[in-house]
Steps between C-alpha positions, in 0.01 A plus 500: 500500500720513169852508602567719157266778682749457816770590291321716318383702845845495637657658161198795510609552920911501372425706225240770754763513750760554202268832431551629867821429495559675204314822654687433811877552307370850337392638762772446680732604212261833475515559890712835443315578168343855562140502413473096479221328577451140612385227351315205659390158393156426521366134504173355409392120464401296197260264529440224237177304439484148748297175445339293779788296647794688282627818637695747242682682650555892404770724564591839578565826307635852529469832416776806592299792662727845504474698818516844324244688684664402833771821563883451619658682766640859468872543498650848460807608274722797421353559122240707428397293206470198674083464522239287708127519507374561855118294390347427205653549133751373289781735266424503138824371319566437158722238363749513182207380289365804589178344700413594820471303841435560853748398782559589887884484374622863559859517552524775214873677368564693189609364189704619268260688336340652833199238523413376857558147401494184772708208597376302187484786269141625446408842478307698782223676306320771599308854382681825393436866649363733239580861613436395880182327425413172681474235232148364457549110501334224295346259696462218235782519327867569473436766240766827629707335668893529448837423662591710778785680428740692775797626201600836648503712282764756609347864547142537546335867550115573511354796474195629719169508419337482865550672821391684800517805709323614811522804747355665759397872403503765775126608510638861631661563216412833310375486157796543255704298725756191315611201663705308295740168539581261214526142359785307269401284239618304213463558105521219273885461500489493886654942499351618847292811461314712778171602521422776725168521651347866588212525789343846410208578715211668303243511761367375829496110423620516150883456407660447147759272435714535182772268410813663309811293384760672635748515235309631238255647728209429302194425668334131433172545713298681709242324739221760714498377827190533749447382872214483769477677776718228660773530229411137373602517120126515293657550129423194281666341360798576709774411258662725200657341217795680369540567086911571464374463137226777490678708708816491197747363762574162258718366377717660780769709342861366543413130546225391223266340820155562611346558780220277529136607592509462868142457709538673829309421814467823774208301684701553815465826504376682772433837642549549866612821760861389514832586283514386080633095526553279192474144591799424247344357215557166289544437145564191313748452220884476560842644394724266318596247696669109456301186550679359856193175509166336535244498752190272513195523740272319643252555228757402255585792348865562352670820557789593332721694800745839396758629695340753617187312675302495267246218408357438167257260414556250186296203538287317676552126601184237362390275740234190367313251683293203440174306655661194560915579564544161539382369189732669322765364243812508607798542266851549479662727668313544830191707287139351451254538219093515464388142523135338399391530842683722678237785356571829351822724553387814680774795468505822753736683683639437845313617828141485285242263483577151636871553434767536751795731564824539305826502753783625386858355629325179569446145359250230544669149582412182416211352703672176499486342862888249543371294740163449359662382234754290600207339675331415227849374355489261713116394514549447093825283568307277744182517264673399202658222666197350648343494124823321393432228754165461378643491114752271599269259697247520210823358259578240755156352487504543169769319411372231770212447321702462154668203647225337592452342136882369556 
């Protein structure tokens, strides 16, 4: 056996248990790191070539495997942009250099500039509401994404442009006969106006229902309204859409708004033997009203709150994902991106597909185990100085043989 490959053996075990040594300290130093993932050393022999009588020996080398698809333990806080995925998933961030990576790192505040930035400053991305649509997302790409933003923005009013109003009608009711009650809602500067809705019947099983705005007591639509014998609603479509415009109500004199047109929904309606009752309606839109904070759901969606209640969607948080989580790259600052095998990035939204749940006021920790590792601490210690006794034997022979020729 060459003494050199001794040596040579007991430097490669030294040097492997150097490696898990190495991956020992960070994970210890990352053990409070939200979102971190450990890494392991894994170890594989060499073997050289032997002739008959001469052994050569090999050695031993490593590889660092990352334990990213393996999720940490839930711990709850007091900030509503603090964020954890409850399964599968990563957040789409974006660094300085304006790239984008995926981490499990969610402990999100506001910058300066409003952006829902983490510990180690990347951007949470995600996709914009347009007019109370639900984005459409791009799952091969990055393409629409942007930073999500929670600036308030002071006052905020909406006007209406949906609603809904139901009632019973009393079936004994002679023709001729008015029921009326009414409904607020909200032009385009957030001015409340009321719309007054009139019951007349017109015959057995037939009602009509006009809509007048109060104030300038124009009417803005009329709707026929027919029943069974049962007073189950039959009129179809049972909706009326309401033209302010066409009825010469805007621009609203006195304040320069509009009143939007405003689809109405009377598919509750009924017509029974008992006394006229409106249900109470509901209409969307709000008066104006000061941004008081965020809310974000399950599904990942990001509602700027008013004072008054009322929610308002902006954006909607990106989640991506991966074939192989674990063969990711992992860089600086606790993010990862696409390596060669780790397989295509997948992006979706939260509580779809194979990805998991977005919890709000929460935080995944570390999955770094103490003890485990200060076990292997001390296995690597022990390790590396068993290979130094064979290193140092190998140079004591060594030098034995040497001064032989003396």
């Amino acid at each position: 056996m060459s003494l050199y490959g001794t040596m040579r053996t007991g430097v490669s075990g030294m040097n492997a248990q150097a490696n898990r040594l190495s991956t020992v300290a960070e994970n210890i130093a990352n053990s409070s790191t939200t979102g971190y993932k450990r890494a392991s050393t894994e170890f594989s022999s060499m073997i050289l070539p032997s002739s008959n009588g001469s052994y050569n020996s090999g050695g031993v080398q490593t590889s660092v495997r990352y334990s990213i698809s393996d999720q940490g333990s839930t711990t709850y806080t007091t900030s509503g942009s603090d964020l954890a995925i409850d399964g599968d998933g990563f957040f789409i961030v974006q660094g300085a250099n304006g790239q984008e990576y995926l981490t499990r790192a969610g402990a999100f505040v506001q910058d300066d500039a409003g952006n829902l930035v983490n510990a180690a400053g990347f951007t949470l991305m995600g996709y914009e509401y347009e007019a109370g649509v639900d984005p459409t997302v791009v799952v091969n790409g990055f393409d629409g994404l942007t930073e999500v933003n929670l600036a308030s923005e002071g006052l905020s009013a909406a006007g209406s442009t949906a609603g809904a109003m139901g009632a019973n009608l009393p079936s004994g009711a002679a023709n001729g006969d008015v029921s009326t009650t009414s409904l607020i809602v909200y032009d385009s500067q957030g001015n409340t106006r009321i719309l007054d809705f009139n019951y007349t019947k017109l015959a057995d099983n037939q009602w009509e229902l006009e809509i007048i705005d109060r104030t300038s007591a124009l009417s803005l639509g009329t709707a026929t309204l027919d029943f069974d014998t049962d007073g189950v609603l039959t009129t179809s479509p049972a909706s009326l859409t309401l033209d302010p415009t066409g009825a010469g109500l805007n621009p609203i004199s006195g304040t320069g708004a509009v009143l939007n047109d405003i689809v109405i929904d009377f598919s509750e309606t009924t017509q029974l033997g008992t006394s006229f009752t409106p249900d109470g309606g509901e209409i969307d839109g709000n008066a104006p009203s000061k941004v008081s904070g965020y809310q974000i759901d399950t599904d990942g969606v990001v509602y700027i709150k008013y004072a008054n209640g009322e929610l308002e969607p902006r954006y909607r948080i990106a989640l991506a994902n991966v074939q192989s989580p674990d063969k990711l790259v992992p860089e600086s600052g606790n993010v990862y991106s696409q390596g060669v095998d780790s397989g295509v990035i997948v992006t979706g939204f939260a509580g779809s597909g194979s990805f998991g749940e977005i919890l709000s006021g929460a935080l995944e920790s570390s999955n770094v185990d103490i003890a485990d590792e200060l076990t292997s601490m001390i296995e690597s210690q022990r390790n590396y100085t068993a290979n130094s006794k064979v290193f140092q034997t190998g140079s004591e022979l060594l030098e034995v043989l040497v001064n032989l020729k003396r």
